[in-house]
TINU-74393 format. One record per residue: x, z, y of N, C-alpha, C, CB in turn; residue in three letters. Coordinates in steps of 0.1 Angstrom, whole numbers, plus 5000, padded with zeros to 4 digits. Glycine has a CB too. Example, Ala and Ser with C-alpha at 12.3 -4.5 7.8 and 13.67 -1.06 7.14 Angstrom:
BEGIN
513250784943512350784955513250784967511350904955ALA 512850714978513750714989512950795000514150574994SER 
//
This chain:
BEGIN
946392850488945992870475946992960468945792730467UNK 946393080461947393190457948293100440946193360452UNK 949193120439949493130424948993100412949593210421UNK 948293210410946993210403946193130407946393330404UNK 945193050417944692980416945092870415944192990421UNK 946492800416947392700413947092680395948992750417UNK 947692800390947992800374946092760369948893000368UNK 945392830376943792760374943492680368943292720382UNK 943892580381943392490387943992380376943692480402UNK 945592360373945992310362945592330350946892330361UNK 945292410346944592490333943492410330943892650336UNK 942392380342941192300343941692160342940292320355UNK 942492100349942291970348943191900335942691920363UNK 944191970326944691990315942991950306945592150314UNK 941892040309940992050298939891940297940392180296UNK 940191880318939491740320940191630310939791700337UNK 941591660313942391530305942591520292943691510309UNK 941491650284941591630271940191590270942191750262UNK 938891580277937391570273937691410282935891720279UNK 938491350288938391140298938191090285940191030309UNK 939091070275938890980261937990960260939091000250UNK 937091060254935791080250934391030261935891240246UNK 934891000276933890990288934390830285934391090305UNK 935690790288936090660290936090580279937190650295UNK 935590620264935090530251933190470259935090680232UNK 932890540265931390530269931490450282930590680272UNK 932790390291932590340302932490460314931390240299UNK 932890530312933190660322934090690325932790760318UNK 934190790334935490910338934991010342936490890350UNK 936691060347935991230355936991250357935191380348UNK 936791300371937791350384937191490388937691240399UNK 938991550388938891660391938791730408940091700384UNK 937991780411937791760427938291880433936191750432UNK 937892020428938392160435937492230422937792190456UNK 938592360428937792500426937192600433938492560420UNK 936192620435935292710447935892830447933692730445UNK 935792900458936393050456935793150448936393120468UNK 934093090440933293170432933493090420931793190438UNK 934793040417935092980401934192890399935093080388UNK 933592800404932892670405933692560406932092670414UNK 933592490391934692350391933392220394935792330373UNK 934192140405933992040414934091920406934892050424UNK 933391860402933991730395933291550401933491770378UNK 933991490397933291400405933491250386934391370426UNK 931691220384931791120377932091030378931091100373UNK 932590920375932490780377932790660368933190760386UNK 932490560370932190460361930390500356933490460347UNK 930690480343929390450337928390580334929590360323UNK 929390730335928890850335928190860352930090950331UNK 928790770359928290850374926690770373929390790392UNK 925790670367924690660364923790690350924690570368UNK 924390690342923790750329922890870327924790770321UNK 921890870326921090960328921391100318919890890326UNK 922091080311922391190299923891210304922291120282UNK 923991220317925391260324925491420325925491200340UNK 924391440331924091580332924391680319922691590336UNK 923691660311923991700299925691670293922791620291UNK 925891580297927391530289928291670295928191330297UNK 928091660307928691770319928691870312927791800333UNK 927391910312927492070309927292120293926092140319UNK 927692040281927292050271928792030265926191970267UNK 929791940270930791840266931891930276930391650270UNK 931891920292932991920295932792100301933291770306UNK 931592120307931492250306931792360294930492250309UNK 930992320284931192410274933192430270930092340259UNK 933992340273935392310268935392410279936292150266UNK 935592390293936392480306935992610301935792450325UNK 934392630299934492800299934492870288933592860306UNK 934792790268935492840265937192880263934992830260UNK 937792760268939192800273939492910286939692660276UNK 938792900295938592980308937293030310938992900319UNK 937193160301935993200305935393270320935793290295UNK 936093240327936393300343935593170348938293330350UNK 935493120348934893000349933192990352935392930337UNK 933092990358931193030361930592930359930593070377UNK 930792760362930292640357930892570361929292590358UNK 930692430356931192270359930292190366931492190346UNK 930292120379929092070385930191930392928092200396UNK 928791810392929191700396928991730412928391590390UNK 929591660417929391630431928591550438930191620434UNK 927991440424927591310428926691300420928391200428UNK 926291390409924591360406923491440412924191370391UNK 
//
C-alpha cells in the first residue's frame, strides 16, 4: 500500500470515528474494512445497523455523504454485509 493510500485510508476511518456516535446512540456500529483500488470504501455494519432496514440509507446519506464531502476522490461507501 503506497503512502498515499495509507494517509487515505486514515483520513476515512478518522471520518468513520466521527459519524459511530451517532450509529451507536441507535444500537449500531461501523467497521472500517478496506479501500478498493477504484476508491471504494468497504465497510462492515454491526449491531443494530447490520439489520435495520433504513441501514442502507443511513450508509449512503449519513456516512457516505461525510467521506465524499471531506474526500471527494472517494467514489462510494458500501456495506459488505447488506
Amino acid at each position: 500500500m503506497s503512502e498515499t493510500n495509507k494517509e487515505l485510508e486514515q483520513k476515512v476511518k478518522n471520518i468513520i470515528d466521527q459519524v459511530r456516535p451517532y450509529l451507536q446512540q441507535d444500537g449500531g456500529d461501523i467497521k472500517f474494512v478496506n479501500i478498493t483500488d477504484d476508491l471504494v470504501v468497504n465497510v462492515e455494519l454491526m449491531g443494530a445497523c447490520g439489520a435495520c432496514p433504513y441501514s442502507t440509507m443511513t450508509l449512503k446519506n449519513g456516512v457516505e455523504s461525510a467521506v465524499k464531502k471531506a474526500l471527494p476522490q472517494i467514489k462510494s461507501v458500501e456495506a459488505i454485509n447488506l
